[in-house]
Jmol script that loads the backbone (N, CA, C; Angstrom):
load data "model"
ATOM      1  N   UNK A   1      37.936 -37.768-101.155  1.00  0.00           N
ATOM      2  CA  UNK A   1      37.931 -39.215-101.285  1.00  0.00           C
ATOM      3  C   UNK A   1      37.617 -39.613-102.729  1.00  0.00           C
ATOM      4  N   UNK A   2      37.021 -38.731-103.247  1.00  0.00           N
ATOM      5  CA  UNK A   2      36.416 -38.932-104.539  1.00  0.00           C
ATOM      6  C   UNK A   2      37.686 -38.867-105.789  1.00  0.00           C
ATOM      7  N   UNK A   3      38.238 -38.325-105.340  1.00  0.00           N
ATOM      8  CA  UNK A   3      39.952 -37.710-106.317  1.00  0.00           C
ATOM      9  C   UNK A   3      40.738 -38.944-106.332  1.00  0.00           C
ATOM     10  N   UNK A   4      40.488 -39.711-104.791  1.00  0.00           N
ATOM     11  CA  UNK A   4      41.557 -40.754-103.951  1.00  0.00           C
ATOM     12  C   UNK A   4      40.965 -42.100-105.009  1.00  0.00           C
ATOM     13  N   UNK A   5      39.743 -42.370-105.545  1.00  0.00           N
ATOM     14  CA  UNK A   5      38.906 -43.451-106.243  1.00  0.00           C
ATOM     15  C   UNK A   5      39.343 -43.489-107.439  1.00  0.00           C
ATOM     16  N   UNK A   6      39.408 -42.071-107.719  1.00  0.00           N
ATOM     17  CA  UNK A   6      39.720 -42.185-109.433  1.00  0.00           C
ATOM     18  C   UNK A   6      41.194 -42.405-109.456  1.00  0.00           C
ATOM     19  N   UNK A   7      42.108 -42.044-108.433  1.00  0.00           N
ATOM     20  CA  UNK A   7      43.440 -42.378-108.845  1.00  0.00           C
ATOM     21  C   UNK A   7      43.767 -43.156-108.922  1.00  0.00           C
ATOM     22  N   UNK A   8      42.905 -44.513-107.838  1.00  0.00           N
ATOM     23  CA  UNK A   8      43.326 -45.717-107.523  1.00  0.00           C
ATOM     24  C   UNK A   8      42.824 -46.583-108.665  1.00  0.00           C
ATOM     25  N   UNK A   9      41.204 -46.103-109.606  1.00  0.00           N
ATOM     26  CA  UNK A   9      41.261 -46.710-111.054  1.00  0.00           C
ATOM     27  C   UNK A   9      41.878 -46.596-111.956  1.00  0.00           C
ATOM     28  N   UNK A  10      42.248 -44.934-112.195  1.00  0.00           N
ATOM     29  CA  UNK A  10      42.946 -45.157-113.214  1.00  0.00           C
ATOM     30  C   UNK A  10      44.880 -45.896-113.133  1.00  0.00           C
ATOM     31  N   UNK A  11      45.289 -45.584-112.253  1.00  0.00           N
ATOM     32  CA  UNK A  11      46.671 -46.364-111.797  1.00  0.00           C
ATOM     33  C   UNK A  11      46.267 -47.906-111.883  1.00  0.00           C
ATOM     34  N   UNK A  12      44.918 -48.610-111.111  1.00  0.00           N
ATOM     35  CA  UNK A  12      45.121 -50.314-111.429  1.00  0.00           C
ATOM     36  C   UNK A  12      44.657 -50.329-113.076  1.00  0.00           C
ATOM     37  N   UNK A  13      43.907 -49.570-113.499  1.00  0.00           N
ATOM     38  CA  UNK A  13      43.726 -49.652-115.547  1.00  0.00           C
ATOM     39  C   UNK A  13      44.974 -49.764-116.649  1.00  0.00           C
ATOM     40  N   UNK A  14      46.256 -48.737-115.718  1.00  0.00           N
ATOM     41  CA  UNK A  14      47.321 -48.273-116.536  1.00  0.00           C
ATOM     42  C   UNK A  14      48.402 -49.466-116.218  1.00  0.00           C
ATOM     43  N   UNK A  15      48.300 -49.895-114.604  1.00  0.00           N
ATOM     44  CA  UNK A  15      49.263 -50.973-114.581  1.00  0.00           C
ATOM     45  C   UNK A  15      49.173 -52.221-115.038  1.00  0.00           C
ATOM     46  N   UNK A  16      47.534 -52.567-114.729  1.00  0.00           N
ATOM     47  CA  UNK A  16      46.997 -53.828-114.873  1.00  0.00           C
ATOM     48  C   UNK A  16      47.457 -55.181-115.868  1.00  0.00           C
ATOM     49  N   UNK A  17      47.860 -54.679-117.262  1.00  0.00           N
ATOM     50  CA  UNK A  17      48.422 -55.892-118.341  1.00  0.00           C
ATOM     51  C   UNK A  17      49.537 -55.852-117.428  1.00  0.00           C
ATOM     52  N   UNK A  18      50.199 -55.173-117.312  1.00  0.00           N
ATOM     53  CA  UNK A  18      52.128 -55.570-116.657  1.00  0.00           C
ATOM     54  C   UNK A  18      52.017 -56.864-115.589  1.00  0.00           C
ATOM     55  N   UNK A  19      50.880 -56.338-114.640  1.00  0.00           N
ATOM     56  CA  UNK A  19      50.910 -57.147-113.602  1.00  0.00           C
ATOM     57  C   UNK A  19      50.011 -58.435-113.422  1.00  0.00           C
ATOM     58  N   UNK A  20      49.218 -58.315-114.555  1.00  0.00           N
ATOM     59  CA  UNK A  20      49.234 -59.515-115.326  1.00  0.00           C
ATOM     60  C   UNK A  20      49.907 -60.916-115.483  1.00  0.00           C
ATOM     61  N   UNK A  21      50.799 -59.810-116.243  1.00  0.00           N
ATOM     62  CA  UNK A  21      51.999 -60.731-117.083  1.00  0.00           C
ATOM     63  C   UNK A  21      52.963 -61.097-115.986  1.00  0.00           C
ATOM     64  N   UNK A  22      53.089 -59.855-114.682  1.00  0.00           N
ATOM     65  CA  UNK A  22      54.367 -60.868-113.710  1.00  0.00           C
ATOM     66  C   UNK A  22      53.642 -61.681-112.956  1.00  0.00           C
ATOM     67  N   UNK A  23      52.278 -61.120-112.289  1.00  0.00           N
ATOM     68  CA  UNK A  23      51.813 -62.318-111.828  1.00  0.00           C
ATOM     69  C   UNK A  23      51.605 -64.138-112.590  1.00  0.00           C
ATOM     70  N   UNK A  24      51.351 -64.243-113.714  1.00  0.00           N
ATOM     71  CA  UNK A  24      51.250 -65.084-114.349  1.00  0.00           C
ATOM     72  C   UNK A  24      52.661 -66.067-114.705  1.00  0.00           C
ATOM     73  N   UNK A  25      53.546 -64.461-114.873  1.00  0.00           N
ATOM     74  CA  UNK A  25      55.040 -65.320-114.827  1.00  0.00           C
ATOM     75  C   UNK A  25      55.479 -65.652-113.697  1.00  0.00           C
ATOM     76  N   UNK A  26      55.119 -65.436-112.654  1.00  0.00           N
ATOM     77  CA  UNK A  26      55.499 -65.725-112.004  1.00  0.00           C
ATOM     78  C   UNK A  26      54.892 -67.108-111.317  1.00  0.00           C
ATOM     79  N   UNK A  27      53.717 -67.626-111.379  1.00  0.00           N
ATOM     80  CA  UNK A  27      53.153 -68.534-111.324  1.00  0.00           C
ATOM     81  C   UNK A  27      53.834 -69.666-111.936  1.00  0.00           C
ATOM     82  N   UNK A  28      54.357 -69.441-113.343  1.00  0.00           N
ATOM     83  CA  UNK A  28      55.357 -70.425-113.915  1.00  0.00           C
ATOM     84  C   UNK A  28      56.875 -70.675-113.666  1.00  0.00           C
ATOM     85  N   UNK A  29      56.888 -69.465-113.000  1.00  0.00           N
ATOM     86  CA  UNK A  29      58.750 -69.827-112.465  1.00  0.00           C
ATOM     87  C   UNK A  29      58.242 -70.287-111.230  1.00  0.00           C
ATOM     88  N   UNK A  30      57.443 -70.111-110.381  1.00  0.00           N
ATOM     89  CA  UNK A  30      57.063 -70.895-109.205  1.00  0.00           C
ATOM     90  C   UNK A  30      57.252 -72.444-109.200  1.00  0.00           C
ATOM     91  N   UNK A  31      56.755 -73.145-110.745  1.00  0.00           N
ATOM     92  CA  UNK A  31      56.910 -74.128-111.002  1.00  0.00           C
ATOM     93  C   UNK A  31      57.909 -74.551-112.055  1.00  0.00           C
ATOM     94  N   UNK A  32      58.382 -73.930-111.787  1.00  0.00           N
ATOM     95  CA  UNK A  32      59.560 -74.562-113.212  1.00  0.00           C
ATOM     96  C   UNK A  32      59.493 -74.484-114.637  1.00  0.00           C
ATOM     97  N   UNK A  33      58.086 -74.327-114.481  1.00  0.00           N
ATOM     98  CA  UNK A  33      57.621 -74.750-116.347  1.00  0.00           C
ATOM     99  C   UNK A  33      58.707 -73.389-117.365  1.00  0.00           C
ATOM    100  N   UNK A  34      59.295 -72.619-116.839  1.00  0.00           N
ATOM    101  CA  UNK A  34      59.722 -71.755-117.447  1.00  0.00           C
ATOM    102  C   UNK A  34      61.303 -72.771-117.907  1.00  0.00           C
ATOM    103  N   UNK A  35      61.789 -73.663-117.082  1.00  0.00           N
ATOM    104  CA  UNK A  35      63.079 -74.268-117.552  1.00  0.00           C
ATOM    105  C   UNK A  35      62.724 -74.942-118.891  1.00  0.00           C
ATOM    106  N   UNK A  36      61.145 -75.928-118.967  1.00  0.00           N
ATOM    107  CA  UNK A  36      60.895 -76.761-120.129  1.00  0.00           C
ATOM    108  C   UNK A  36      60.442 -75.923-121.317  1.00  0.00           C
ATOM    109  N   UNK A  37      59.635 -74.784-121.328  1.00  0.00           N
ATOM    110  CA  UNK A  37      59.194 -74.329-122.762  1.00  0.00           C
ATOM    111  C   UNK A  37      60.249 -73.092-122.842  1.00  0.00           C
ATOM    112  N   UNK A  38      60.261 -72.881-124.019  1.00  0.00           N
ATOM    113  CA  UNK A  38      61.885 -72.108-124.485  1.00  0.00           C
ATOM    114  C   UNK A  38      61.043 -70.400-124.600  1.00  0.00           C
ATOM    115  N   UNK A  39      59.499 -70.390-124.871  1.00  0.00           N
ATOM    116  CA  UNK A  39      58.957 -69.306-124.903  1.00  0.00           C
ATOM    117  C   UNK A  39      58.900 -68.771-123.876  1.00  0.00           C
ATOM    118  N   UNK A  40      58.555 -69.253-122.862  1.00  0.00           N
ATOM    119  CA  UNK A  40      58.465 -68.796-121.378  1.00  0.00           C
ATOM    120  C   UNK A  40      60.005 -68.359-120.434  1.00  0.00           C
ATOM    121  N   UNK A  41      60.473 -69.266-121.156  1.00  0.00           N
ATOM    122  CA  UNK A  41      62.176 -69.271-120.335  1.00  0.00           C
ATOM    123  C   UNK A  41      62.620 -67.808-121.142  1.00  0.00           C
ATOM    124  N   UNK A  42      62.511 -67.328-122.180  1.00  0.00           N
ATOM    125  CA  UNK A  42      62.851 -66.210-122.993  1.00  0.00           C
ATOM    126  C   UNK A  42      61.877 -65.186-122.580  1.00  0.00           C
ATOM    127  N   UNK A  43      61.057 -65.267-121.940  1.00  0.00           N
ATOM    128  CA  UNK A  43      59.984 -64.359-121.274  1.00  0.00           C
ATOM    129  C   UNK A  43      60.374 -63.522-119.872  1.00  0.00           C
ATOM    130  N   UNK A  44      60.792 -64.811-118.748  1.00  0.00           N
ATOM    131  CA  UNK A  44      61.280 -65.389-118.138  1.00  0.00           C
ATOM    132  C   UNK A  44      62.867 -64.059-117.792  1.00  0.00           C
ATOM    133  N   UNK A  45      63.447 -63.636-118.777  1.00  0.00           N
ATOM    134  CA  UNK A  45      64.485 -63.052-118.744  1.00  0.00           C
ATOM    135  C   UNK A  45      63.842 -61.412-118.628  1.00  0.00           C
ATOM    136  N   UNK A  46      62.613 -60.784-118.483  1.00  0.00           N
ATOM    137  CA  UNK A  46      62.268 -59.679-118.157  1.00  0.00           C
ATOM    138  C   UNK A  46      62.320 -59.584-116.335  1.00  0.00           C
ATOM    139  N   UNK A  47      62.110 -60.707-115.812  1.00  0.00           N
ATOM    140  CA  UNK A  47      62.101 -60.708-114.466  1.00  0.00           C
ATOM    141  C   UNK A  47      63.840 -60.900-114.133  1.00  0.00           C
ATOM    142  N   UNK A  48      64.602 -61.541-114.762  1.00  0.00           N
ATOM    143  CA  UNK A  48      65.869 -62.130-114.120  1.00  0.00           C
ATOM    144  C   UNK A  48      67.061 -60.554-114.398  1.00  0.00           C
ATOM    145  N   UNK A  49      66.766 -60.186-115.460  1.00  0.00           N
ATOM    146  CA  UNK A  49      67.566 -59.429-116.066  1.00  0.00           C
ATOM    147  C   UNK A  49      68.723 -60.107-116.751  1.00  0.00           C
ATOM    148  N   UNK A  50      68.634 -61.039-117.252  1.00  0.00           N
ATOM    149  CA  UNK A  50      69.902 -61.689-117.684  1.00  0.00           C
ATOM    150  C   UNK A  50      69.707 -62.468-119.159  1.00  0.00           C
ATOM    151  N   UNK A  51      70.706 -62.596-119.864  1.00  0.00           N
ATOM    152  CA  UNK A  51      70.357 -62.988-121.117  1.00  0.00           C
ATOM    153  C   UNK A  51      70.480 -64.773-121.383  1.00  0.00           C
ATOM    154  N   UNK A  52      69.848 -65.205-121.897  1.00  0.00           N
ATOM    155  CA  UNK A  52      70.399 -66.581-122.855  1.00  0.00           C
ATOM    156  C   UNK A  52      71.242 -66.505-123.240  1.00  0.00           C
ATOM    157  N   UNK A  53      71.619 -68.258-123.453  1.00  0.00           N
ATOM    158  CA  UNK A  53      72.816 -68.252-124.146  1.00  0.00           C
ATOM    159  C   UNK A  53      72.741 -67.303-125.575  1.00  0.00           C
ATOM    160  N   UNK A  54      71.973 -67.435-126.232  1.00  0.00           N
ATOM    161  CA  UNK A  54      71.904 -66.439-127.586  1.00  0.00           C
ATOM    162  C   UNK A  54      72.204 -64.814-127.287  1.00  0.00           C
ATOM    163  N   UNK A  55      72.239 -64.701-126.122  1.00  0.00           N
ATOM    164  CA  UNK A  55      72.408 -63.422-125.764  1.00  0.00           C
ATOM    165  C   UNK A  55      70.702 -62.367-125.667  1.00  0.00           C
ATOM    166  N   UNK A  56      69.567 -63.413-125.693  1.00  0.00           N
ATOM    167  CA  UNK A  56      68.314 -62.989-126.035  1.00  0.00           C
ATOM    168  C   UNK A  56      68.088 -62.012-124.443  1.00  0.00           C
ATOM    169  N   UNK A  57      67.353 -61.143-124.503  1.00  0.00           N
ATOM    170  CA  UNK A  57      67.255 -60.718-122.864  1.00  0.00           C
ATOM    171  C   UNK A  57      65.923 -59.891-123.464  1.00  0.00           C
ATOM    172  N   UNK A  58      64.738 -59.639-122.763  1.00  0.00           N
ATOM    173  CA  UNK A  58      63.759 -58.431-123.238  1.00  0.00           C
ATOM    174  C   UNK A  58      63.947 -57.830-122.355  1.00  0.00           C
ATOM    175  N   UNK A  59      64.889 -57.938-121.308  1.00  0.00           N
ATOM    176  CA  UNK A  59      64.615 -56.901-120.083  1.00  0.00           C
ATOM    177  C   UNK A  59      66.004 -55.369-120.777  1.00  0.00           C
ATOM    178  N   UNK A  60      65.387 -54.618-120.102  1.00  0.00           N
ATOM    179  CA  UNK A  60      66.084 -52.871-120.900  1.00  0.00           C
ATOM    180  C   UNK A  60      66.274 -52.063-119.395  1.00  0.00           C
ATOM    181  N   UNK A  61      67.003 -51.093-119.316  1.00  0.00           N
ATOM    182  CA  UNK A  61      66.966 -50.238-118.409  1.00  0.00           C
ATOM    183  C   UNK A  61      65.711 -49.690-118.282  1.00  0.00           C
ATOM    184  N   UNK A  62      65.272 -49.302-119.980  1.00  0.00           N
ATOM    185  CA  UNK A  62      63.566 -48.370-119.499  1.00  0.00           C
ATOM    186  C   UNK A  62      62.494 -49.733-119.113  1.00  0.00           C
ATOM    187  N   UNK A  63      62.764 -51.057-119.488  1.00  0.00           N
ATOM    188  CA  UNK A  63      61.379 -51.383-118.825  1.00  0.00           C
ATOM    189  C   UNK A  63      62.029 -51.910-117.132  1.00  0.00           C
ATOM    190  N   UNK A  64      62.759 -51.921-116.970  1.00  0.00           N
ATOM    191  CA  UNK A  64      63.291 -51.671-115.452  1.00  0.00           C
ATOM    192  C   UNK A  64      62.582 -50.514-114.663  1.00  0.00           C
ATOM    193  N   UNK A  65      62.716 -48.929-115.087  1.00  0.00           N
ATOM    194  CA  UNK A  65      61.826 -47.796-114.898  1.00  0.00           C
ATOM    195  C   UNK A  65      60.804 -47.868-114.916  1.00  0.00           C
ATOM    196  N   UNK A  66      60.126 -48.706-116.111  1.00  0.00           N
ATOM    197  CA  UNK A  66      58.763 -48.656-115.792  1.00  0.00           C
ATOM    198  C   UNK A  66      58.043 -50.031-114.468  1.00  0.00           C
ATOM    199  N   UNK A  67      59.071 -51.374-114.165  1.00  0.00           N
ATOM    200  CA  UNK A  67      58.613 -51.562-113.544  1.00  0.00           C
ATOM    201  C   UNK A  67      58.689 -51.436-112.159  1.00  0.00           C
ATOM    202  N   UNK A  68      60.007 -50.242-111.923  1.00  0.00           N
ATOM    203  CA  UNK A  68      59.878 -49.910-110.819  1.00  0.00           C
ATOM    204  C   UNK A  68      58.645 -48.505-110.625  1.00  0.00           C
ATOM    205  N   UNK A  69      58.159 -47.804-111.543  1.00  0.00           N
ATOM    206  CA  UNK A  69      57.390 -46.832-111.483  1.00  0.00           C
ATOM    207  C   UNK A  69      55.931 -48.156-111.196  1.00  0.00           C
ATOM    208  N   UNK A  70      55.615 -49.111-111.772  1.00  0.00           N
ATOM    209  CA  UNK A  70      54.723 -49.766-111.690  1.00  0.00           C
ATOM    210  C   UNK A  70      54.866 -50.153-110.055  1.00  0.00           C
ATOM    211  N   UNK A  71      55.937 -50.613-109.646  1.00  0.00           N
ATOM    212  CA  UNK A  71      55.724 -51.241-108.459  1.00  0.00           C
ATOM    213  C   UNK A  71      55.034 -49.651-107.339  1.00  0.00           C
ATOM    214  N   UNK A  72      55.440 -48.818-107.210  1.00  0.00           N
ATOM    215  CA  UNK A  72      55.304 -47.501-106.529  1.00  0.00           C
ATOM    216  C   UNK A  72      53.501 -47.571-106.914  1.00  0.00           C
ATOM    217  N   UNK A  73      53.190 -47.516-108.234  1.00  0.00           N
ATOM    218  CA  UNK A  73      51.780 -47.665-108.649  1.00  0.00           C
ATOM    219  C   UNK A  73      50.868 -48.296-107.983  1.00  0.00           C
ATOM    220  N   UNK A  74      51.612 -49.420-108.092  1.00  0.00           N
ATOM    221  CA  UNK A  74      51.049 -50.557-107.050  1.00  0.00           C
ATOM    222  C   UNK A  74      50.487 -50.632-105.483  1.00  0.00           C
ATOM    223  N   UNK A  75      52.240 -49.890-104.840  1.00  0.00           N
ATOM    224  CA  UNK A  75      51.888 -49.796-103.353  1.00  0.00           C
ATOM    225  C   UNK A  75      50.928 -48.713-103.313  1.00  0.00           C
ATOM    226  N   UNK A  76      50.895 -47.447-104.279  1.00  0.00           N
ATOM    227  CA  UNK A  76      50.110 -46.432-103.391  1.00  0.00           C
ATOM    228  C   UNK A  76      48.360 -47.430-104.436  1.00  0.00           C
ATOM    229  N   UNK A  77      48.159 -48.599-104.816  1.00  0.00           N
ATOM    230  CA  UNK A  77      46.731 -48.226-105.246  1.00  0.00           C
ATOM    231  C   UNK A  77      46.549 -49.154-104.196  1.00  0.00           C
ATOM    232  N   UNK A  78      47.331 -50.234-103.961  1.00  0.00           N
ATOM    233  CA  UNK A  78      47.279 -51.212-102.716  1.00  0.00           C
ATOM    234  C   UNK A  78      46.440 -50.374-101.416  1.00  0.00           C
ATOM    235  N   UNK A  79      47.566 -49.028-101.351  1.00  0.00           N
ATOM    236  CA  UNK A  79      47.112 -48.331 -99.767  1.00  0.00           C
ATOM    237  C   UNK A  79      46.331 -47.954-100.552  1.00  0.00           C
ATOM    238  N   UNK A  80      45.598 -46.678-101.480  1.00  0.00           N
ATOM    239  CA  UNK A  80      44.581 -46.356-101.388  1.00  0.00           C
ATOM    240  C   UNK A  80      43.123 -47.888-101.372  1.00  0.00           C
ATOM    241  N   UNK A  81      43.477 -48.717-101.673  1.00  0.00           N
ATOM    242  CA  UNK A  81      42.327 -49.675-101.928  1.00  0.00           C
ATOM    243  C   UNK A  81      41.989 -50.007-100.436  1.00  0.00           C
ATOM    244  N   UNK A  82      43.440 -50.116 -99.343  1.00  0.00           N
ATOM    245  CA  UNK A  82      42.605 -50.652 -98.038  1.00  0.00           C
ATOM    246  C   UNK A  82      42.084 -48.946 -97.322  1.00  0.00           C
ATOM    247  N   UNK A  83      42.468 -47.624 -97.789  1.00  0.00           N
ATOM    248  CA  UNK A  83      41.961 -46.717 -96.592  1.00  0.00           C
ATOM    249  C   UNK A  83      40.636 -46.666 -97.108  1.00  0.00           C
ATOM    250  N   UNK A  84      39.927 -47.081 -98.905  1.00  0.00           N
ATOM    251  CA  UNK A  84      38.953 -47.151 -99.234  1.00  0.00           C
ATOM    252  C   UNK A  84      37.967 -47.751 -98.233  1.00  0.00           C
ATOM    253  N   UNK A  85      38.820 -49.171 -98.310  1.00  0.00           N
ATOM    254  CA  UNK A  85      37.803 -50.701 -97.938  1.00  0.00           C
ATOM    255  C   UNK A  85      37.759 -50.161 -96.450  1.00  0.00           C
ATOM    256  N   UNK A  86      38.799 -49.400 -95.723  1.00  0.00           N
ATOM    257  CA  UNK A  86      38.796 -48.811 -94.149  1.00  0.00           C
ATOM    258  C   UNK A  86      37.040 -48.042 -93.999  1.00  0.00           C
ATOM    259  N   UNK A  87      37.035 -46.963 -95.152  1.00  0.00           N
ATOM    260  CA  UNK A  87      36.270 -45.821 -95.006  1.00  0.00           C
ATOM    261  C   UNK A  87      34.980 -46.074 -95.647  1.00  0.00           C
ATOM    262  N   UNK A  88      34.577 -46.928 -96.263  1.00  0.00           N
ATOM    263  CA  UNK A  88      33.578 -47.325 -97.046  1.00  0.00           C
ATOM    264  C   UNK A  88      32.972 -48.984 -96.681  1.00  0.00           C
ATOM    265  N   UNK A  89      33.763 -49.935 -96.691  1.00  0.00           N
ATOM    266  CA  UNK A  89      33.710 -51.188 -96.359  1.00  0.00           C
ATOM    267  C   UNK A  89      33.015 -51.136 -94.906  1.00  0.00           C
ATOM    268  N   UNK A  90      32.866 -52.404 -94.420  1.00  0.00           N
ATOM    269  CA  UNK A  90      32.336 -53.325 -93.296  1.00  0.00           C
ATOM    270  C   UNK A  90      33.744 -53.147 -92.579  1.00  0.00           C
ATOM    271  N   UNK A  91      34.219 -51.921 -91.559  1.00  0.00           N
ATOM    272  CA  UNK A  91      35.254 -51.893 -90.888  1.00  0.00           C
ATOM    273  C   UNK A  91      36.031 -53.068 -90.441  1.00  0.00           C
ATOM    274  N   UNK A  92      34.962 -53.754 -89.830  1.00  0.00           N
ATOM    275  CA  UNK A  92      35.706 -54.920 -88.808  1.00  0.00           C
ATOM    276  C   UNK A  92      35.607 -56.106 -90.085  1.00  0.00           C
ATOM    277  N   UNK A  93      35.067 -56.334 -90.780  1.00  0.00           N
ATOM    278  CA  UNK A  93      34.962 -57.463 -91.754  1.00  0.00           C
ATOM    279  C   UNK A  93      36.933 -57.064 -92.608  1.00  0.00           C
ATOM    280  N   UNK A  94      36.876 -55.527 -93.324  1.00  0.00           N
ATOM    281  CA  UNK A  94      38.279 -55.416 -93.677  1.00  0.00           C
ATOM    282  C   UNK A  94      39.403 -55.587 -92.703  1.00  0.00           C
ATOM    283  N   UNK A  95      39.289 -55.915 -91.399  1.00  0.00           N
ATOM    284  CA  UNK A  95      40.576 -55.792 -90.608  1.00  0.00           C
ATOM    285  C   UNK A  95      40.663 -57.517 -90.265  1.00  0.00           C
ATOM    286  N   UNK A  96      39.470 -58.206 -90.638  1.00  0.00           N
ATOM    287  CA  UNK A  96      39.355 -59.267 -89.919  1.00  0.00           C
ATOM    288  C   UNK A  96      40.170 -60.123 -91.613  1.00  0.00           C
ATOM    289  N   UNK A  97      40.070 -59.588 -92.767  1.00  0.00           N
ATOM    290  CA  UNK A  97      40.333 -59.815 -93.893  1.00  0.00           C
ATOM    291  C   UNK A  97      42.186 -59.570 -94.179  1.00  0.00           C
ATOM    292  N   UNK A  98      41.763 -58.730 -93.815  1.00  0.00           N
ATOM    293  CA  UNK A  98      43.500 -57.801 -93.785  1.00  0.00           C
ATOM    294  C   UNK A  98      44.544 -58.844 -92.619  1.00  0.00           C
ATOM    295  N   UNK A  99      44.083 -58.974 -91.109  1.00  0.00           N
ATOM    296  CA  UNK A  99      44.806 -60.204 -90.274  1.00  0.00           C
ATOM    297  C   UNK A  99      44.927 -61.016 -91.165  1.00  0.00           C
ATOM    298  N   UNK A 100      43.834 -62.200 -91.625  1.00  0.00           N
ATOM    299  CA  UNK A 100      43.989 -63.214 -92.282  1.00  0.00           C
ATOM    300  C   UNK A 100      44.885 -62.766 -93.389  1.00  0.00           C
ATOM    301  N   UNK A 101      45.094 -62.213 -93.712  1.00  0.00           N
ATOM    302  CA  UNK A 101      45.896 -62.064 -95.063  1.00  0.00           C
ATOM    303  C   UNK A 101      47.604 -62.206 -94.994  1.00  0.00           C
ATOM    304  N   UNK A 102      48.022 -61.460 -93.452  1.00  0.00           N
ATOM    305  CA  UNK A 102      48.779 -61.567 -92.802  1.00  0.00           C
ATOM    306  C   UNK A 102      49.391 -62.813 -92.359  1.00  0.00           C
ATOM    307  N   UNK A 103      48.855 -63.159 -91.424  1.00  0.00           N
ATOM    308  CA  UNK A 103      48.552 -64.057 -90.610  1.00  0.00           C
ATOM    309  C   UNK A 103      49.020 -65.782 -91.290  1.00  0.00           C
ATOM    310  N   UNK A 104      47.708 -65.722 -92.062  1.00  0.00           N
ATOM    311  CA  UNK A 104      47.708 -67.026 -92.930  1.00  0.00           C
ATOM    312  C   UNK A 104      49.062 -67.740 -93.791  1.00  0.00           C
ATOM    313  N   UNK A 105      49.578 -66.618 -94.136  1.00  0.00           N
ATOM    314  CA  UNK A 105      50.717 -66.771 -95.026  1.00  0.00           C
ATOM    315  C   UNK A 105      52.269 -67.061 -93.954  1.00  0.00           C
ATOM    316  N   UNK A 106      52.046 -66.505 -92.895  1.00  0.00           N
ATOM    317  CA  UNK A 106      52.946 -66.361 -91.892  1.00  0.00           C
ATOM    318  C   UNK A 106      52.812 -67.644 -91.096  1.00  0.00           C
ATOM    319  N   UNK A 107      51.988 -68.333 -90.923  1.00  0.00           N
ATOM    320  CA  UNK A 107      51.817 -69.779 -90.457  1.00  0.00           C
ATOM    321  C   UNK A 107      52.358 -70.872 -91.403  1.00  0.00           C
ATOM    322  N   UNK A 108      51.526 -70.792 -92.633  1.00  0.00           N
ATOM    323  CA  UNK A 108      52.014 -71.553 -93.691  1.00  0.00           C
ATOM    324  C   UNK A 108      53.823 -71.874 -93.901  1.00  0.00           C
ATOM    325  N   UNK A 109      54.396 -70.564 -93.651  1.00  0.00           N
ATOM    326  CA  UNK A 109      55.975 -70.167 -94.133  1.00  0.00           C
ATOM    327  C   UNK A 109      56.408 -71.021 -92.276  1.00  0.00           C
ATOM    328  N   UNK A 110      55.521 -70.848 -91.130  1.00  0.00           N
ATOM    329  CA  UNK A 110      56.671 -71.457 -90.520  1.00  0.00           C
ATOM    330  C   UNK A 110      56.001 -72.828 -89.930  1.00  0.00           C
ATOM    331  N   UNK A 111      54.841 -73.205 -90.495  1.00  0.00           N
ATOM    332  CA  UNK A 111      54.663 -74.882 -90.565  1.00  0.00           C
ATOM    333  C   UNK A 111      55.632 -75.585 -91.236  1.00  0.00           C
ATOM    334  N   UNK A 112      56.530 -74.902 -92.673  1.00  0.00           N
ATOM    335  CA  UNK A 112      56.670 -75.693 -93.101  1.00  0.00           C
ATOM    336  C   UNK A 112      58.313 -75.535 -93.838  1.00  0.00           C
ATOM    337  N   UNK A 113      58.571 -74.210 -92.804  1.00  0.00           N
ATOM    338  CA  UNK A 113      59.967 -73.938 -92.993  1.00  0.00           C
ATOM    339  C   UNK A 113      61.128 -75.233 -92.553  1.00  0.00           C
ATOM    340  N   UNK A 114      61.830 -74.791 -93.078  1.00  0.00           N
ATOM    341  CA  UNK A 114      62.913 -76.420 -92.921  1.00  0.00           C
ATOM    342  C   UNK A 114      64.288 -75.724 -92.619  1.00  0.00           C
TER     343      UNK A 114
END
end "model"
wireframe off; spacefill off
backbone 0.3
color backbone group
């Protein structure tokens, strides 16, 4: 378990700025603000894969690789973080955490699906 801790720090240490940056971008394409500022909209093109009119794009085949190696990073620190919170945590407090997590988002999407 002890091997399973350190993998799951050092993998969220190594991914952590990336996912950062999509979480954050993504917060702004959520809202649009990426159509009004020209920095963000040019940012903006690492997630879309597609270029501006200038032909500007930062997205590459290798950072494609790396963010599909990041996403894999992700799911296994994701699972190691809940068999942690399973084996170490307040059992029933993580499952009662883990439903809601589920759950909550799955109500929301069909209160208000159209």
């Amino acid at each position: 378990m002890q091997k399973l801790r350190r993998i799951h720090l050092y993998l969220g240490c190594f991914f952590a700025p990336m996912l950062l940056f999509f979480t954050v971008s993504g917060i702004w394409q959520t809202f649009g603000w990426n159509d009004d500022v020209p920095l963000l909209k040019t940012l903006s093109t690492i997630h879309k894969n597609d270029a501006l009119k200038g032909g500007v794009s930062l997205s590459s085949p290798l950072l494609a690789a790396f963010v599909v190696a990041m996403s894999v990073g992700l799911l296994f620190s994701i699972i190691t973080g809940l068999v942690m919170a399973f084996k170490f945590g307040r059992t029933r407090l993580a499952l009662y955490s883990l439903a809601a997590g589920l759950v909550i988002p799955l109500l929301m999407i069909l209160a208000f699906a159209r």
